[in-house]
Backbone of each chain as ProteinMPNN parsed JSONL, in Angstrom:
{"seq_chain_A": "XXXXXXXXXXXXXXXXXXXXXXXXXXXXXXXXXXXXXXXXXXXXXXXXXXXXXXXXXXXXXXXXX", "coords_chain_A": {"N_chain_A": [[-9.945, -5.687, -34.975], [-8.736, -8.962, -34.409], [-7.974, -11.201, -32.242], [-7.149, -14.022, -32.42], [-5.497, -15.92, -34.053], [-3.298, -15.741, -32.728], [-3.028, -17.962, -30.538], [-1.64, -19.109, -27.846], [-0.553, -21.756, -26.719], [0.423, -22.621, -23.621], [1.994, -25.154, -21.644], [1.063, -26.503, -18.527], [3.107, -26.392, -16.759], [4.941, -24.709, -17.741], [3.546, -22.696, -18.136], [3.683, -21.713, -15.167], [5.444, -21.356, -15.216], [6.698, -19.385, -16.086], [5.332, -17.622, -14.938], [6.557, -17.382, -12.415], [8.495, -16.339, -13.136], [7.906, -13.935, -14.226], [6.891, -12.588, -11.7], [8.357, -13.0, -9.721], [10.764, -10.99, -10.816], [9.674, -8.776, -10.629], [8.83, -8.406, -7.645], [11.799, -8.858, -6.529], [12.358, -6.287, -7.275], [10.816, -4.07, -5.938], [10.312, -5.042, -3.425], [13.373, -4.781, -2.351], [15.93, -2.67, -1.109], [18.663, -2.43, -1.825], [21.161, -3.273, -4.918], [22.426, -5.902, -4.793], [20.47, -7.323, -2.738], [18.466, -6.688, -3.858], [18.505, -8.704, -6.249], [19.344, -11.435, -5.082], [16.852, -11.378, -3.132], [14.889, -11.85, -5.655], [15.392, -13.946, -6.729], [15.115, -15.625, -4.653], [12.479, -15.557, -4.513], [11.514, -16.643, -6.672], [12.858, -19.418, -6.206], [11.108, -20.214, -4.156], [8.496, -20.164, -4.805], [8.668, -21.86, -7.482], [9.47, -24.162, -5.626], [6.817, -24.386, -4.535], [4.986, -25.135, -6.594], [6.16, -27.799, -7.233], [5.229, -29.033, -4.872], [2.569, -28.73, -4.708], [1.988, -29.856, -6.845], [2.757, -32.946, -6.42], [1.542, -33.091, -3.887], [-1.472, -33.006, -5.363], [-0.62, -35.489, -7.054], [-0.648, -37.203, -4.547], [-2.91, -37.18, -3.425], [-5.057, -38.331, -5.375], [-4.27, -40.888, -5.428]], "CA_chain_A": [[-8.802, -6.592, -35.106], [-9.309, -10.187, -33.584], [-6.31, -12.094, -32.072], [-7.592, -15.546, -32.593], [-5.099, -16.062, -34.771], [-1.946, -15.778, -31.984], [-3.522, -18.572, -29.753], [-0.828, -19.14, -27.591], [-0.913, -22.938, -25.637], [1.374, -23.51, -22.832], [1.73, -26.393, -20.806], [0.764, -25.614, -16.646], [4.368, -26.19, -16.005], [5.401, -23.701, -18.715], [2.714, -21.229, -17.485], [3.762, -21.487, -13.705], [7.521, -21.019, -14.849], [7.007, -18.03, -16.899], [4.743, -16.574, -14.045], [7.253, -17.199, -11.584], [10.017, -15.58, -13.639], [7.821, -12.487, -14.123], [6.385, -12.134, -10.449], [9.879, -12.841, -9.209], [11.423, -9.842, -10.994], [8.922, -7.298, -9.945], [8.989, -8.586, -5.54], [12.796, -8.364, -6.124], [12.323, -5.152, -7.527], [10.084, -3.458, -5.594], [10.844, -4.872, -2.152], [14.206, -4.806, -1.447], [16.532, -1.306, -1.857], [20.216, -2.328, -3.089], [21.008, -4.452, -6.463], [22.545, -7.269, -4.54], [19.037, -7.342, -1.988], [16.944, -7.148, -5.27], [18.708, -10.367, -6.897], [18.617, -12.535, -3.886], [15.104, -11.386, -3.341], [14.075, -12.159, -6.433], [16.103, -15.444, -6.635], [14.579, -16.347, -3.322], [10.993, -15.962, -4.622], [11.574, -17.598, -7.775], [12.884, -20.65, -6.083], [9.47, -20.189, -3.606], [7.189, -20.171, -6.5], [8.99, -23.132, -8.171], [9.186, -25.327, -4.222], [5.365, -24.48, -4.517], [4.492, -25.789, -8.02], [6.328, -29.327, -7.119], [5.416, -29.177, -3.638], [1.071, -28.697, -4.97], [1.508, -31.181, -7.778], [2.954, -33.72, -4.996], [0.06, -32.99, -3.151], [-2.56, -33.49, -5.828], [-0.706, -36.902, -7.121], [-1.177, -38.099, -3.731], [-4.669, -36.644, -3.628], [-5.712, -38.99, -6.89], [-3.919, -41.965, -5.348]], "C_chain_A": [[-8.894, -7.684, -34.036], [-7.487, -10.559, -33.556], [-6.302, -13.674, -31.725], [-6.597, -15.995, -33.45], [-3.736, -16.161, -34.052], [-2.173, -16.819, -31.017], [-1.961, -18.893, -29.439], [-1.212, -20.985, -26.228], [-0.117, -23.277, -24.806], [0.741, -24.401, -21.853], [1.364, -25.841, -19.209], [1.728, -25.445, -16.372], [4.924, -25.043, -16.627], [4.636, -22.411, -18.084], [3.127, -20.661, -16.171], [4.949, -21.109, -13.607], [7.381, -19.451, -14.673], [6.117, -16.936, -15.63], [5.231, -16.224, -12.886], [8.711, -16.593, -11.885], [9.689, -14.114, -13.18], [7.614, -11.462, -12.388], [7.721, -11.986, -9.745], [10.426, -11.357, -9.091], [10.835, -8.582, -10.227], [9.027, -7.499, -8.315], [10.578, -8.187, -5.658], [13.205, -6.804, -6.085], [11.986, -3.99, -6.486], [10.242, -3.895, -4.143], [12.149, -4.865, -1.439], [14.936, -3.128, -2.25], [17.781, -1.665, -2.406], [19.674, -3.667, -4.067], [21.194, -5.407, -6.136], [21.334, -7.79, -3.723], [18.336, -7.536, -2.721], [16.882, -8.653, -5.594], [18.115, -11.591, -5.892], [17.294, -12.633, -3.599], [14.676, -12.084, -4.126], [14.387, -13.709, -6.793], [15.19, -16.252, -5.672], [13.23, -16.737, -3.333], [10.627, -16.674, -5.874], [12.189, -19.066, -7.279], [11.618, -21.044, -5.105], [8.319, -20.94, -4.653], [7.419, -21.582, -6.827], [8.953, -24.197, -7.289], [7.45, -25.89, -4.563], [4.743, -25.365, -5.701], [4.488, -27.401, -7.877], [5.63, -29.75, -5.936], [3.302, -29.588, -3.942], [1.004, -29.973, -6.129], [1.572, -32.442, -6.824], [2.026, -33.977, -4.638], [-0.926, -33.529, -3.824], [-1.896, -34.954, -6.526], [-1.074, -37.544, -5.828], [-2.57, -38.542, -3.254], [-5.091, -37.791, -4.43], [-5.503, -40.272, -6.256], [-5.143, -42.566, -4.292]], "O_chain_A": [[-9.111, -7.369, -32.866], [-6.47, -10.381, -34.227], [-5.588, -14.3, -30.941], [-7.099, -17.064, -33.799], [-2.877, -16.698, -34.75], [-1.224, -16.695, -30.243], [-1.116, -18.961, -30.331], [-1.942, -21.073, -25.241], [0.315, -24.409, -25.02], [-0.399, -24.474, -21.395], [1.481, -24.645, -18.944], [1.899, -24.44, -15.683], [5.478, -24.288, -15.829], [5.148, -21.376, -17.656], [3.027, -19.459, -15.923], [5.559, -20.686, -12.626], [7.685, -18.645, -13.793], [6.303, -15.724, -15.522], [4.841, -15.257, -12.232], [9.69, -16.433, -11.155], [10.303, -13.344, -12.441], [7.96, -10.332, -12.045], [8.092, -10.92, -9.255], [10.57, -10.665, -8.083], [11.357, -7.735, -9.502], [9.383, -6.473, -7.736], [10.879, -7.216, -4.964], [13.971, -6.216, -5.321], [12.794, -3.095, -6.24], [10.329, -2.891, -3.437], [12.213, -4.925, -0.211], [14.672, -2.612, -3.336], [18.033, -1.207, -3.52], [18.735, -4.462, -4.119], [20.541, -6.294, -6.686], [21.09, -8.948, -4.063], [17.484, -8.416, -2.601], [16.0, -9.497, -5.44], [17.103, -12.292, -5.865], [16.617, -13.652, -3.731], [14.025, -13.052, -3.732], [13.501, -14.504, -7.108], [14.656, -17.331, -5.929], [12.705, -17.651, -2.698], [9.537, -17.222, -6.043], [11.96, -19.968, -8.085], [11.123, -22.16, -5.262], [7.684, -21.952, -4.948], [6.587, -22.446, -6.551], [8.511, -25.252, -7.745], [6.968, -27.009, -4.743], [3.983, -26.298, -5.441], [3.561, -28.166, -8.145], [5.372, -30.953, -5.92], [2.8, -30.584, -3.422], [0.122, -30.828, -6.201], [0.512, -32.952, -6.46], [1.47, -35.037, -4.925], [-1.488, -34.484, -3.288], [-2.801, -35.787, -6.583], [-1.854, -38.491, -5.932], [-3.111, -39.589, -2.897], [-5.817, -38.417, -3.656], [-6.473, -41.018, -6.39], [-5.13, -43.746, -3.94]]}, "seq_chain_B": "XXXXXXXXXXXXXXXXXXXXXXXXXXXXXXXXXXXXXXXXXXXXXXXXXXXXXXXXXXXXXXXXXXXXXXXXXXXXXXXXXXXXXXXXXXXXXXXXXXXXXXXXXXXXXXXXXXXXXXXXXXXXXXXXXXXXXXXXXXXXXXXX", "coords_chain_B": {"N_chain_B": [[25.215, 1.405, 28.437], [25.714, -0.127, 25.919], [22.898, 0.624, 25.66], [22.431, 3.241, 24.978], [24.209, 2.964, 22.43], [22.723, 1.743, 20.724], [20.523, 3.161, 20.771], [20.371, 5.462, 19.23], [20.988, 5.025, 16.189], [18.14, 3.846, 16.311], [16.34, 5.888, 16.79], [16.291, 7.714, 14.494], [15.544, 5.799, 12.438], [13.44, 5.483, 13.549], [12.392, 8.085, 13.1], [12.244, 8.473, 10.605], [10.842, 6.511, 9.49], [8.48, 7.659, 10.488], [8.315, 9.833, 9.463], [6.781, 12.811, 7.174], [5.656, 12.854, 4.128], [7.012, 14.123, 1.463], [5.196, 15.89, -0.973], [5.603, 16.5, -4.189], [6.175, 17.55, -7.486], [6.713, 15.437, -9.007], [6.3, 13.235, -6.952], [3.433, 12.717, -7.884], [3.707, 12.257, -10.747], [4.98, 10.238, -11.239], [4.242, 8.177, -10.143], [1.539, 7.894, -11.409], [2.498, 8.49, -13.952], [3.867, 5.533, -14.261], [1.534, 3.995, -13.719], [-0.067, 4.394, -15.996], [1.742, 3.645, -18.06], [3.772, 0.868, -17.704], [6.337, 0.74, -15.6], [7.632, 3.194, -16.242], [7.277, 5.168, -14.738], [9.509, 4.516, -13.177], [11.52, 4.827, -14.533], [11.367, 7.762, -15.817], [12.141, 8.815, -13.309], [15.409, 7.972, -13.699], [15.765, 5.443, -13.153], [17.062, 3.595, -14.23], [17.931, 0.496, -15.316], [15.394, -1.11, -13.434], [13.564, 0.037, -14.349], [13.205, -0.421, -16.985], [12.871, -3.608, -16.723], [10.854, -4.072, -14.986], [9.361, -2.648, -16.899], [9.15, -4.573, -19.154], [8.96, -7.152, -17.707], [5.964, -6.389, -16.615], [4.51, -5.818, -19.278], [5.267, -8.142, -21.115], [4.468, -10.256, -19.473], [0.821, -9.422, -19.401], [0.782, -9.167, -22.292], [0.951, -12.202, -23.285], [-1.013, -12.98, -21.644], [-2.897, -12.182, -23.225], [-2.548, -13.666, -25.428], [-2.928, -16.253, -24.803], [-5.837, -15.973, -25.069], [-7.053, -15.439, -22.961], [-9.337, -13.55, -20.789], [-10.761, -10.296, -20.402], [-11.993, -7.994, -17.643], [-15.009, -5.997, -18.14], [-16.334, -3.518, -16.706], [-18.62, -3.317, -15.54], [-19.411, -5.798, -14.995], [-20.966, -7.309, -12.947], [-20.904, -9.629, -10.963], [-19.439, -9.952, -8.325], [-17.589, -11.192, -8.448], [-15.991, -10.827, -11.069], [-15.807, -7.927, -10.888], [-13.483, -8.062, -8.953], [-11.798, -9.49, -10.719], [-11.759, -7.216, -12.614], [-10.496, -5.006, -11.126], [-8.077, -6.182, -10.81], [-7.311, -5.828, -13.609], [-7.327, -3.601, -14.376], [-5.271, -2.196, -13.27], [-3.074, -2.79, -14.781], [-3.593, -0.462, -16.621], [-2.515, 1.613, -19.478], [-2.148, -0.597, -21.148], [-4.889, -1.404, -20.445], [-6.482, -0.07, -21.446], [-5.97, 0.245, -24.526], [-6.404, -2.202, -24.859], [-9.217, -2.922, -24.553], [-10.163, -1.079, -26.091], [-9.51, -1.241, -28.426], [-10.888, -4.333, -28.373], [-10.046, -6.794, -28.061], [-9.399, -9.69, -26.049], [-11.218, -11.271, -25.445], [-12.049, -13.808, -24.454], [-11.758, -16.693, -25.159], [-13.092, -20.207, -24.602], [-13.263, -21.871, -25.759], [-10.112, -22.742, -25.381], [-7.948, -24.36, -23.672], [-5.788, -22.951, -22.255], [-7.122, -20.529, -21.509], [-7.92, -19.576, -19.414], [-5.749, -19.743, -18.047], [-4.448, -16.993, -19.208], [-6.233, -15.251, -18.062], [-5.85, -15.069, -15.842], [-3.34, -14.58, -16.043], [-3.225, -11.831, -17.054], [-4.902, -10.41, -15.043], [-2.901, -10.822, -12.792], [-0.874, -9.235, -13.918], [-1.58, -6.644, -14.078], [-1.704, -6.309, -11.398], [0.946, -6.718, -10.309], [1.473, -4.497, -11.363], [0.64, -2.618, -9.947], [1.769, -2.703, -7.784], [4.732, -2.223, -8.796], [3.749, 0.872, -9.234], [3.342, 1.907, -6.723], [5.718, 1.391, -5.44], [7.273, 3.324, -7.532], [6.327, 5.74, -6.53], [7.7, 5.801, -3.744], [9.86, 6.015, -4.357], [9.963, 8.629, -5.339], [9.291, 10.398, -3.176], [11.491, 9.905, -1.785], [11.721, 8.081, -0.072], [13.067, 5.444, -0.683], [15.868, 4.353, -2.297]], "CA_chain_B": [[26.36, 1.836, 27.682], [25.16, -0.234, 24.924], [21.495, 1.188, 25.278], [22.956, 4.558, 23.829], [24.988, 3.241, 21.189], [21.708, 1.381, 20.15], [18.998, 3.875, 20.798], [20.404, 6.474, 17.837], [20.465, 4.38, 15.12], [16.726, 3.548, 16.304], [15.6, 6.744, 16.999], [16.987, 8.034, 13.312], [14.537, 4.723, 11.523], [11.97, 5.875, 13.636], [12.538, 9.192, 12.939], [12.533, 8.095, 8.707], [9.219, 6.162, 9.425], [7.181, 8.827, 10.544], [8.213, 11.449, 8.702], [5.764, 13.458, 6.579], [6.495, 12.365, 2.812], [7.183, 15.337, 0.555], [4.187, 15.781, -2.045], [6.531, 16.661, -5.262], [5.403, 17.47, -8.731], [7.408, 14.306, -9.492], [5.911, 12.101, -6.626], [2.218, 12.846, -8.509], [3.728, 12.506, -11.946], [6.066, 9.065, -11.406], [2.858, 6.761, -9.801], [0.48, 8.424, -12.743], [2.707, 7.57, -15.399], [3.733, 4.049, -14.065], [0.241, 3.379, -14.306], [-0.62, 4.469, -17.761], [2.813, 2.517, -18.835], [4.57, 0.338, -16.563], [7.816, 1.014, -15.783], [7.761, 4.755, -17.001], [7.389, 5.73, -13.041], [10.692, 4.257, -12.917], [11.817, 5.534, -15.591], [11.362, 9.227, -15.906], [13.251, 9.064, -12.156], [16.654, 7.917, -13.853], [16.01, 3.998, -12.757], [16.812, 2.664, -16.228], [17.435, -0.96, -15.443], [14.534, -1.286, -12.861], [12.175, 0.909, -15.033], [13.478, -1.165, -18.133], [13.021, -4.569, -16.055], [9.525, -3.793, -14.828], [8.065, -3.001, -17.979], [9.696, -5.716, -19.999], [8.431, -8.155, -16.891], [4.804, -6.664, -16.896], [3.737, -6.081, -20.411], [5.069, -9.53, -21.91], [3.247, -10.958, -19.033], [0.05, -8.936, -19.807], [0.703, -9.853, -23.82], [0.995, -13.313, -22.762], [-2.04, -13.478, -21.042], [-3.745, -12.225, -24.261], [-2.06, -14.266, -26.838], [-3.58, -17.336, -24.589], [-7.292, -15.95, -25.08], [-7.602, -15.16, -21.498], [-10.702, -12.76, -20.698], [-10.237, -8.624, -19.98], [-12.882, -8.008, -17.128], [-15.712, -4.941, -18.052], [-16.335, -2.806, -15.22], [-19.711, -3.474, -15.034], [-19.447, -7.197, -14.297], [-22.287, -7.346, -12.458], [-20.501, -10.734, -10.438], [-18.229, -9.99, -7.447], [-15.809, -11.819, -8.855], [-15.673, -10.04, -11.966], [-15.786, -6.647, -9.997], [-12.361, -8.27, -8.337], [-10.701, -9.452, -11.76], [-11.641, -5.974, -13.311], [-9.718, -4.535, -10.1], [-6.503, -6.266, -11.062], [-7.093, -5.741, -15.022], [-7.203, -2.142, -14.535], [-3.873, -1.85, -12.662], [-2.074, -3.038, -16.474], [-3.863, 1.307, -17.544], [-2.399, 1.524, -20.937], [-2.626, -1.396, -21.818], [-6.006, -2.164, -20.192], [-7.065, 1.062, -22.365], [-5.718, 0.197, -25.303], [-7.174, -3.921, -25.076], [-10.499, -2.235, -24.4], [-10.272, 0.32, -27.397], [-9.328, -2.59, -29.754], [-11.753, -5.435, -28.294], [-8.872, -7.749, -27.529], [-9.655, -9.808, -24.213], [-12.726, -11.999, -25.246], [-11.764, -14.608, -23.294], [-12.14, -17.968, -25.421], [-13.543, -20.579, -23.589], [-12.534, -23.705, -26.382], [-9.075, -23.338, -25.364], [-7.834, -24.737, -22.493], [-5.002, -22.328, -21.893], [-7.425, -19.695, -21.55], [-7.852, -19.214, -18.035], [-4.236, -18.914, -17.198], [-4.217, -16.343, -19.844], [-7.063, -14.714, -17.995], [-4.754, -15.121, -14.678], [-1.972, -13.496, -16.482], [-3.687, -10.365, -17.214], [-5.186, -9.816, -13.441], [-1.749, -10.243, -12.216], [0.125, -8.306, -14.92], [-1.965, -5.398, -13.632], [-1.76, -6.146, -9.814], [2.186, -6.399, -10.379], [1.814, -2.939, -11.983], [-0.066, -1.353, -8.857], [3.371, -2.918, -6.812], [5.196, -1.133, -8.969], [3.495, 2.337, -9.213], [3.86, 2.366, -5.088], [7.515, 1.499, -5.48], [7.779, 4.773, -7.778], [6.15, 6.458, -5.299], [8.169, 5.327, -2.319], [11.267, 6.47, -5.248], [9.733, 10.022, -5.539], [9.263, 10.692, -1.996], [12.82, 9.666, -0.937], [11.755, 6.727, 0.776], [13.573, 4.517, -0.981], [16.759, 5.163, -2.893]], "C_chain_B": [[25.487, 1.897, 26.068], [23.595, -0.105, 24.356], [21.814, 2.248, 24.532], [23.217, 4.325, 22.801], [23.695, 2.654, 19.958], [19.982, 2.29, 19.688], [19.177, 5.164, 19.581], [20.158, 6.192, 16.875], [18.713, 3.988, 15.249], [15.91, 4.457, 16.306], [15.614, 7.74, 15.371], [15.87, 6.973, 12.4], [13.459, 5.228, 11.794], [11.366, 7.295, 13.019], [11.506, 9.291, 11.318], [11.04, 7.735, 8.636], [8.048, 7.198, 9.754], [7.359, 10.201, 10.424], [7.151, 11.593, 7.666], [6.586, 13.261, 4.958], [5.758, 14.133, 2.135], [6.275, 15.417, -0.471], [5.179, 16.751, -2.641], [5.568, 16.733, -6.308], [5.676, 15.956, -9.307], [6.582, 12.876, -8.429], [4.022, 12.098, -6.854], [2.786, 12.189, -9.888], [4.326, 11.011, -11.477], [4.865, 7.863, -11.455], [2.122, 6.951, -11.214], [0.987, 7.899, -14.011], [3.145, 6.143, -15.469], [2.567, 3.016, -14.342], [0.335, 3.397, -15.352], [0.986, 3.817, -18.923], [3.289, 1.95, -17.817], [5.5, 0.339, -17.145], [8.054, 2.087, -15.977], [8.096, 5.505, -15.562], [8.858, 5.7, -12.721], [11.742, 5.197, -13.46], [12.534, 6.911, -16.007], [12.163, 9.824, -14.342], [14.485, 8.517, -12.427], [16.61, 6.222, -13.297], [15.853, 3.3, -13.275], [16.395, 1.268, -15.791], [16.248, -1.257, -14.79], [13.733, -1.003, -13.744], [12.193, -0.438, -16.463], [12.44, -3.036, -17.751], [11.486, -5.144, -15.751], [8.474, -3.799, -15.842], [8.536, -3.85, -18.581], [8.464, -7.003, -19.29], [6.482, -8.124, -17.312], [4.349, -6.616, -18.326], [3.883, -7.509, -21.061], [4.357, -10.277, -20.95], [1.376, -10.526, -19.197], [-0.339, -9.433, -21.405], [0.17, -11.713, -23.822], [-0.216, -13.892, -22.3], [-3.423, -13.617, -22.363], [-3.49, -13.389, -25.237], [-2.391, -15.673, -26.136], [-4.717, -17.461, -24.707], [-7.543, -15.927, -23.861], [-8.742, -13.4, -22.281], [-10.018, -11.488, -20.028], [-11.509, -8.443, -19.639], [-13.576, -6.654, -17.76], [-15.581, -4.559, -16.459], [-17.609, -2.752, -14.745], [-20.301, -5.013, -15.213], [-20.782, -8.012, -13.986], [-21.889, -8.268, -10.907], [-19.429, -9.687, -9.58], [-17.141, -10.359, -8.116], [-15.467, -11.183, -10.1], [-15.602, -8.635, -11.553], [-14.246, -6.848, -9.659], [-11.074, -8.47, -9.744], [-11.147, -7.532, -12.405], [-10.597, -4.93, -12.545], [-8.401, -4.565, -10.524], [-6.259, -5.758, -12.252], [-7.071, -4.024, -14.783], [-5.844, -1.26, -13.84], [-3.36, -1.871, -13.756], [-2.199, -0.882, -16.791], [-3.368, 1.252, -18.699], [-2.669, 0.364, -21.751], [-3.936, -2.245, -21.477], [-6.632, -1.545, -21.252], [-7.134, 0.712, -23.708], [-6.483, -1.523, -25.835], [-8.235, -3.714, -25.484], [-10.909, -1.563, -25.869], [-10.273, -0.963, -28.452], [-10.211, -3.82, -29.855], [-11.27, -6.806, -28.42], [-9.683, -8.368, -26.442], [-11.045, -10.733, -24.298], [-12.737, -13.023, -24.561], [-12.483, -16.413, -24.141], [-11.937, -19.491, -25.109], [-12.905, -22.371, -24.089], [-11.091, -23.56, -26.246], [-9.012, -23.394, -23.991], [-7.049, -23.966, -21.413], [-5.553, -20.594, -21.417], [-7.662, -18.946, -20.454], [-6.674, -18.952, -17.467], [-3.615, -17.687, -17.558], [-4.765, -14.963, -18.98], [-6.183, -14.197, -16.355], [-3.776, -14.231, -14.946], [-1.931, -11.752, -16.056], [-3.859, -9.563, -15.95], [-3.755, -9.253, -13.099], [-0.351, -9.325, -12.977], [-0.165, -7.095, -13.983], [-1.589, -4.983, -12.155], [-0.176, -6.227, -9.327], [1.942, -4.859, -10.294], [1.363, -2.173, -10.839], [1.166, -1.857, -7.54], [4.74, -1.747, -7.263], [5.258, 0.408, -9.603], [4.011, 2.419, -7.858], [5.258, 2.267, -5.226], [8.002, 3.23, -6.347], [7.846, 5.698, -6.853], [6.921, 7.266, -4.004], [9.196, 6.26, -3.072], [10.996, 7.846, -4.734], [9.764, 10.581, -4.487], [10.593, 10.412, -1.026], [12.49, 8.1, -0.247], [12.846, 5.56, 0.651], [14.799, 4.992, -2.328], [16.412, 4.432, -4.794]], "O_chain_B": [[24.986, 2.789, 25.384], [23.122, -0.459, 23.276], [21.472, 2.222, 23.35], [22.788, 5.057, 21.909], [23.655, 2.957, 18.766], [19.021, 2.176, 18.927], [18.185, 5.726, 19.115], [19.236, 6.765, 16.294], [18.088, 3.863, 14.196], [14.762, 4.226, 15.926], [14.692, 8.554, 15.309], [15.301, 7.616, 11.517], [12.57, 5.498, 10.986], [10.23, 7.518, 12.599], [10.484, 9.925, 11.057], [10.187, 8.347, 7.994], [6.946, 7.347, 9.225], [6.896, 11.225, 10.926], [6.608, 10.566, 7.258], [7.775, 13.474, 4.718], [4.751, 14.83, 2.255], [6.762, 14.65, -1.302], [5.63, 17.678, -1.967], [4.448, 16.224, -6.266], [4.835, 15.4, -10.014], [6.316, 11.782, -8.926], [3.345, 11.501, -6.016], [2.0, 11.287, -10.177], [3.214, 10.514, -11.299], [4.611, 7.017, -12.312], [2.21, 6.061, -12.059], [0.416, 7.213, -14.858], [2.919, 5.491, -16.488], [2.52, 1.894, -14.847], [0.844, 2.43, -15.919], [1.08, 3.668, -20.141], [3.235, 2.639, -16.799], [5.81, 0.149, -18.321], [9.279, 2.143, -15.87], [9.035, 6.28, -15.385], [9.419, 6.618, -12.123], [12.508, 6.014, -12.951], [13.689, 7.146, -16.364], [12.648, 10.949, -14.225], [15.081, 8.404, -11.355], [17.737, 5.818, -13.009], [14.989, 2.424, -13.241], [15.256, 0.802, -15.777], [15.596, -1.899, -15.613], [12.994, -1.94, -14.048], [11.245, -1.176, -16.734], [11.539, -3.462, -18.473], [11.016, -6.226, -16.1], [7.392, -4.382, -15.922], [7.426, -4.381, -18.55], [7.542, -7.567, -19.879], [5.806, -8.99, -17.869], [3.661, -7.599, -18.6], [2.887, -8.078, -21.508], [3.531, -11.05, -21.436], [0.636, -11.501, -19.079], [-1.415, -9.938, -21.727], [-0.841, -12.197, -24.331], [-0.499, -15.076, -22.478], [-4.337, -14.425, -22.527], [-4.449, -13.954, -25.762], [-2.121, -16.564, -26.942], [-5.191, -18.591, -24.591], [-8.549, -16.587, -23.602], [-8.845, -12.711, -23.296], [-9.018, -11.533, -19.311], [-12.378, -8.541, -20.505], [-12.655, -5.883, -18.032], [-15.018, -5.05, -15.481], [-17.841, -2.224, -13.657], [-21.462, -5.285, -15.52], [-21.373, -8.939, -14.539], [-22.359, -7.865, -9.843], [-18.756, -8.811, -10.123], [-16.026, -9.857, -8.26], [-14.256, -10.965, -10.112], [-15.0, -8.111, -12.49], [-13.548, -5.897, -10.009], [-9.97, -7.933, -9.843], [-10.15, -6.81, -12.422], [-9.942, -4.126, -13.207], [-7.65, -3.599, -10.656], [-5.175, -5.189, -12.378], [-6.361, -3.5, -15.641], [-5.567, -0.063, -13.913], [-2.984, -0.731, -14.031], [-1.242, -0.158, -17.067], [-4.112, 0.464, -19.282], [-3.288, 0.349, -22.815], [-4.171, -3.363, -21.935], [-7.307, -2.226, -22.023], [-8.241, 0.801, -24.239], [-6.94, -1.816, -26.94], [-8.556, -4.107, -26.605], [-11.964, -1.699, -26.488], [-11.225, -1.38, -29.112], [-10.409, -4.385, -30.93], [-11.933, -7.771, -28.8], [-10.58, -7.713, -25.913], [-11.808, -10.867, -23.342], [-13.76, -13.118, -23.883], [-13.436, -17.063, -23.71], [-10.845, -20.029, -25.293], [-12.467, -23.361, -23.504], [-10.526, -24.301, -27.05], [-9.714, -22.755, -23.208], [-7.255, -24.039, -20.201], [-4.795, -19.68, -21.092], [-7.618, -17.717, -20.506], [-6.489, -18.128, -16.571], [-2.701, -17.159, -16.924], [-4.168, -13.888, -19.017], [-6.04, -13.033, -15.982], [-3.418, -13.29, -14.237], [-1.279, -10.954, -15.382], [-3.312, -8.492, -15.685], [-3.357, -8.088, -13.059], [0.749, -8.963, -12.558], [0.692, -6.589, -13.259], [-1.283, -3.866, -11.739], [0.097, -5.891, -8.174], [2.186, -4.155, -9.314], [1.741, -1.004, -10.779], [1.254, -1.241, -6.478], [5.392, -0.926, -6.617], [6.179, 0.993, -10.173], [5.1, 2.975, -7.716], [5.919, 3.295, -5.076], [8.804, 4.049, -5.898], [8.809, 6.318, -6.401], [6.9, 8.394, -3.51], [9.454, 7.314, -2.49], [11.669, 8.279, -3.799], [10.406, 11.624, -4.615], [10.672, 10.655, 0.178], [13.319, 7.207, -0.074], [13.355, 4.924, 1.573], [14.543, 5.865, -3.157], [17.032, 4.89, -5.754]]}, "name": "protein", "num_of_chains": 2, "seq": "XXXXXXXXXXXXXXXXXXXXXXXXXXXXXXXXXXXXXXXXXXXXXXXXXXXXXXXXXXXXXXXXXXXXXXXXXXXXXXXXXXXXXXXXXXXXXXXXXXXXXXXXXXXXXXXXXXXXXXXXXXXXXXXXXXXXXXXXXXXXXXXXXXXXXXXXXXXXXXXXXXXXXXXXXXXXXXXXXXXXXXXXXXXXXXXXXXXXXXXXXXXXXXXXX"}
């Protein structure tokens, strides 16, 4: 069974969201111990992730210029 | 004064930190099956939403990685660097097993999206070996 047939194309920004949604959940998860410690955690590294994304594109437009 | 009222609470953390963790039938069985499903570790210890949360998080990122044509490393590589992605791809366990068994994971090269796909997968797995230790930590008391 081939899965050439589900080709899936996201954009980089789309890819970097969805990878900062999932990575998010699991660090909030897994490093902090109460539910309100999790959220914030995971809040905190999902707005990380997302600083980083604008913060590296930034970087490489200025790079090009 | 306030050296006393400070040195219990410290001596009580330290205490916690270097205690001897309890080998349990449960803190063998929670990591083991986290692997071979993520989230199940969680799980089978009563930590619905987490357990729920976890696997939801890693398998659609794992799916995800496939359904872009990202690549599922062999184990005999040959390349360092394929030695290192096979590392992370084998943290996913059921569903590295099951990719493997089916011949999923070829990794096609005319799309463009295929490398982040290939990205996905590593870190699907290398999530999943975050949270087997978190079961772990569960099973052993460490962590409530």
């Amino acid at each position: 069974m081939r899965l050439e047939a589900m080709t899936l194309e996201l954009t980089h920004f789309t890819a970097a969201l969805l990878f900062a949604v999932f990575a998010s959940v699991v660090f909030g998860i897994t490093q902090r111990n109460a539910a309100r410690d999790q959220v914030r955690y995971g809040l905190y590294c999902f707005v990380m992730f997302l600083g980083g994304v604008f913060t590296a594109g930034w970087v490489m437009w200025l790079v090009r210029r | 004064m306030a050296n006393v009222s400070t040195a219990k609470p410290k001596l009580e953390a330290e205490k916690l930190a270097t205690a001897q963790p309890q080998i349990t039938r449960m803190s063998v069985l929670a990591p083991a099956l986290g692997w071979l499903i993520p989230g199940a570790g969680h799980l089978i210890q009563r930590r619905w939403s987490r357990g729920v949360l976890l696997m939801a998080s890693i398998v659609t990122m794992f799916l995800l990685g496939l359904a872009m044509q990202g690549r599922v490393y062999r184990p005999n590589g040959g390349d360092i660097l394929d030695i290192l992605g096979f590392v992370g791809d084998i943290g996913a366990g059921g569903l590295y097993i099951v990719t493997r068994a089916m011949d999923w994971g070829q990794g096609a090269i005319a799309h463009a999206t295929a490398d982040f796909g290939t990205k996905y997968i590593i870190v699907a797995g290398l999530l999943n070996f975050i949270a087997v230790a978190d079961a772990y930590h569960i099973a052993i008391g460490k962590k409530p």
